[in-house]
C-alpha positions in Angstrom: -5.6 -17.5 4.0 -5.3 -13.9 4.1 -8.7 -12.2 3.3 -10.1 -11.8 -0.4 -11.8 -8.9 0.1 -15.7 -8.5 -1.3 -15.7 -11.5 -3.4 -17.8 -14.5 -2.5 -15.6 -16.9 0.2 -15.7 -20.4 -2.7 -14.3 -17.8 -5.4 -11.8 -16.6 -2.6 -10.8 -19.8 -1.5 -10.5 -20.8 -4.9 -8.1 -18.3 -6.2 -6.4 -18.8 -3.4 -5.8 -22.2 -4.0 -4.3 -21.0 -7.8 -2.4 -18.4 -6.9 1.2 -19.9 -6.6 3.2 -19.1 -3.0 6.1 -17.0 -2.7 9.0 -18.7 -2.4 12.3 -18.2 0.0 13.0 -16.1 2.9 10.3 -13.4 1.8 7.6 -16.5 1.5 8.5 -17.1 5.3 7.8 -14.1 6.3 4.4 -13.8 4.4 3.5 -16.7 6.6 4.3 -15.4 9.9 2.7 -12.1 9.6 -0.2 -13.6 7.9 -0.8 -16.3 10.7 0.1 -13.5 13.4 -2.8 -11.3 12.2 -0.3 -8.5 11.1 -1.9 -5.8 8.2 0.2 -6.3 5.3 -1.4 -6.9 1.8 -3.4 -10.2 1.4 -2.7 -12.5 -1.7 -4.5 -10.8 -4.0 -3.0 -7.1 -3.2 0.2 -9.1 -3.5 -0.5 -10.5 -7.0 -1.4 -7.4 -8.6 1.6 -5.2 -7.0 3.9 -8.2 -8.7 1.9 -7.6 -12.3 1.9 -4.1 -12.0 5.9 -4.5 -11.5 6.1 -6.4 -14.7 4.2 -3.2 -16.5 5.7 -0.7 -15.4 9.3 -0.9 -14.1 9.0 1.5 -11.3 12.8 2.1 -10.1 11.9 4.8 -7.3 9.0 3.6 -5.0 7.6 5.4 -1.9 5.8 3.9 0.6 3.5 5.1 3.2 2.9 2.1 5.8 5.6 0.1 6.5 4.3 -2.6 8.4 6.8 -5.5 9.5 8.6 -4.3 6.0 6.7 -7.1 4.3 5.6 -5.1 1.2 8.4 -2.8 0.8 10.6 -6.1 0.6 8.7 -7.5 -2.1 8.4 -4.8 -4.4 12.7 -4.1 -3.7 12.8 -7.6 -5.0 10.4 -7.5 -8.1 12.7 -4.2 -9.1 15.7 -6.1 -9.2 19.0 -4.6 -6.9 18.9 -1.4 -9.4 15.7 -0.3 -7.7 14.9 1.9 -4.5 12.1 2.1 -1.7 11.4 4.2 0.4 9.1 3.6 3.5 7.1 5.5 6.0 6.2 4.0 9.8 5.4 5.7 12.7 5.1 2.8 15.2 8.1 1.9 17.4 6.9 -1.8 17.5 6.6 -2.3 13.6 9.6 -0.1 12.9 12.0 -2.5 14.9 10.5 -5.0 13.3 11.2 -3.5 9.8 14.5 -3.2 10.5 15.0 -6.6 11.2 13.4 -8.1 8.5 15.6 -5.7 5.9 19.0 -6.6 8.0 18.1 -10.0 7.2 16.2 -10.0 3.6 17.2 -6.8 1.9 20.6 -8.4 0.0 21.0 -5.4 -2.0 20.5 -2.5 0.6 17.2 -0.9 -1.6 15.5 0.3 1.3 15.2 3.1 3.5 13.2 3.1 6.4 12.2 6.7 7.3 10.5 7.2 11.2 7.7 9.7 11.4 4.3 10.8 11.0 3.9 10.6 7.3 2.4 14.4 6.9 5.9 15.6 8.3 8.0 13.3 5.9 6.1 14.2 2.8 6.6 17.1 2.5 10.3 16.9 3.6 10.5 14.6 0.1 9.1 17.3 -1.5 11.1 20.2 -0.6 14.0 17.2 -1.7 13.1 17.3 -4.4 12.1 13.3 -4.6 10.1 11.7 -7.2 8.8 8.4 -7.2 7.2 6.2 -10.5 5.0 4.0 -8.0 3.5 5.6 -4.3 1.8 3.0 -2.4 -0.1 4.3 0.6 -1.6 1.7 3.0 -1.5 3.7 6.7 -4.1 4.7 8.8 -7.3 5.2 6.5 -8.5 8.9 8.0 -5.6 10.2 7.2 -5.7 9.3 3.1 -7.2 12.6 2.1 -4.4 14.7 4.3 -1.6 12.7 2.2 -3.2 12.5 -1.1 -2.0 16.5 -2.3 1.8 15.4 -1.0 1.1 11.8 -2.9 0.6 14.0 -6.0 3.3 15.9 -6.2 5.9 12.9 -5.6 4.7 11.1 -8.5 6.2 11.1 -11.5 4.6 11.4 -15.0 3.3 8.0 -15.5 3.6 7.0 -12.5 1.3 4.8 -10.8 -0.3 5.3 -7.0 -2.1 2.4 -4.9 -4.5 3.0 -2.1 -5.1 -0.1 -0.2 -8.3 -0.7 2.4 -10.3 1.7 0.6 -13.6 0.5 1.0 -13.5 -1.0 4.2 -15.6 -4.0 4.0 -18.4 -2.3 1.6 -18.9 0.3 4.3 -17.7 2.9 2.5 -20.9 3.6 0.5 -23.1 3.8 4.3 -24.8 6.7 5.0 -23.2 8.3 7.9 -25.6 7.8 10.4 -25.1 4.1 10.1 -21.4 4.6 10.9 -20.7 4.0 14.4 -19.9 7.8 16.3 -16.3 6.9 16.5 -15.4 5.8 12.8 -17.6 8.5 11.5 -14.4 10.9 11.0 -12.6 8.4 9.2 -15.8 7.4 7.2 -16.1 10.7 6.0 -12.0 11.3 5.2 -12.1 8.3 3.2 -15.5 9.4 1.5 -13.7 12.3 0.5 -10.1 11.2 -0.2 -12.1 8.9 -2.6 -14.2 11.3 -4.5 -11.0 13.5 -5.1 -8.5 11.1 -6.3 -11.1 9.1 -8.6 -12.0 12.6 -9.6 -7.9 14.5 -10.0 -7.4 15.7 -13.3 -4.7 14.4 -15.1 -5.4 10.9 -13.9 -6.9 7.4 -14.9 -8.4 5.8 -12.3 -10.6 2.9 -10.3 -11.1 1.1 -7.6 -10.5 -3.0 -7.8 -12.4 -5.4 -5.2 -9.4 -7.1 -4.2 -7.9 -7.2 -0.8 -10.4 -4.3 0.5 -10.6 -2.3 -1.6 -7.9 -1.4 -4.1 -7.2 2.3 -5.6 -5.3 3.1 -8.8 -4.4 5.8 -9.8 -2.1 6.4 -13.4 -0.8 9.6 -13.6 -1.0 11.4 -17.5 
């Protein structure tokens, strides 16, 4: 079972056992990355995305952290084929395998896979012109306060932004000296990634204890 986050292991195990399975093609491939140890969302992250879909109706979704194209498949699917992602990955390795997984699973052709380091694409979005009603970033931690001013100005009025990982394991809220030396930059990125999104004005926001660590973000 994919991790539950900071919950107790009997209330994790438990909800896990609730929580019904996807289904189909895109339930197969939950399975495999899961039991390959691959970083897509755990079952929780994965619930909430699908509740939040029901809410809100995003039609335009960015994402940064593509993955094996796991997540960006799921959320085409809970738009219906009206919808559109777009998704960020900078790794050759996960971006073949991306691609694969959308030749097979994405019927409707809603995704586009863009290559690149996600500060370069950003703001090539924005100079585009793109908007997006949902942005869900899950890349490389240390680098969530350089994307957060570009994550901004893509959304939309209303519009909804996730940060998953965001409190790696409880260790966010260490003092830095108890931080190994050479996680200590991305301790302190996150630290202050955190402190200005929870903090933007215009915004309502928190942070859920599901998966690790789950930022929301609803834009006024």
């Amino acid at each position: 079972m994919a991790t539950m986050g900071l919950i107790s292991l009997d209330l994790a195990a438990y909800l896990g056992g609730v929580m019904p399975p996807l289904d189909g093609e895109l339930g197969e491939l939950y399975k495999f990355a899961s039991g390959q140890g691959l970083p897509i969302i755990g079952e929780d992250v994965l619930s909430f995305l699908r509740v939040i879909f029901v809410l809100k109706k995003p039609m335009r979704v960015l994402e940064i952290g593509c993955c094996v194209g796991f997540s960006a498949l799921l959320m085409a699917r809970e738009m219906g084929a009206n919808g559109r992602v777009i998704t960020i990955d900078r790794y050759p390795i996960m971006i073949e395998m991306a691609k694969e997984n959308f030749s097979k699973l994405d019927k409707h052709g809603q995704i586009v896979l863009l290559e690149g380091d996600a500060a370069v694409v950003l703001p090539d979005l924005a100079r585009r012109g793109e908007i997006f009603d949902l942005i869900f970033l899950d890349a490389a931690k240390g680098q969530y306060n350089r994307l957060w001013p570009w994550c901004e100005r893509l959304l939309a009025d209303g519009g909804v932004f996730l940060a998953d990982d965001v409190l790696q394991g409880g260790t966010v809220a260490w003092d830095l000296e108890k931080i190994a030396k050479r996680q200590r930059t991305t301790h302190r990125n996150l630290n202050e990634f955190l402190q200005s999104a929870m903090s933007a004005k215009g915004y309502i926001s928190t942070v859920l204890p599901i998966g690790d660590g789950l930022l929301v973000c609803v834009k006024g």
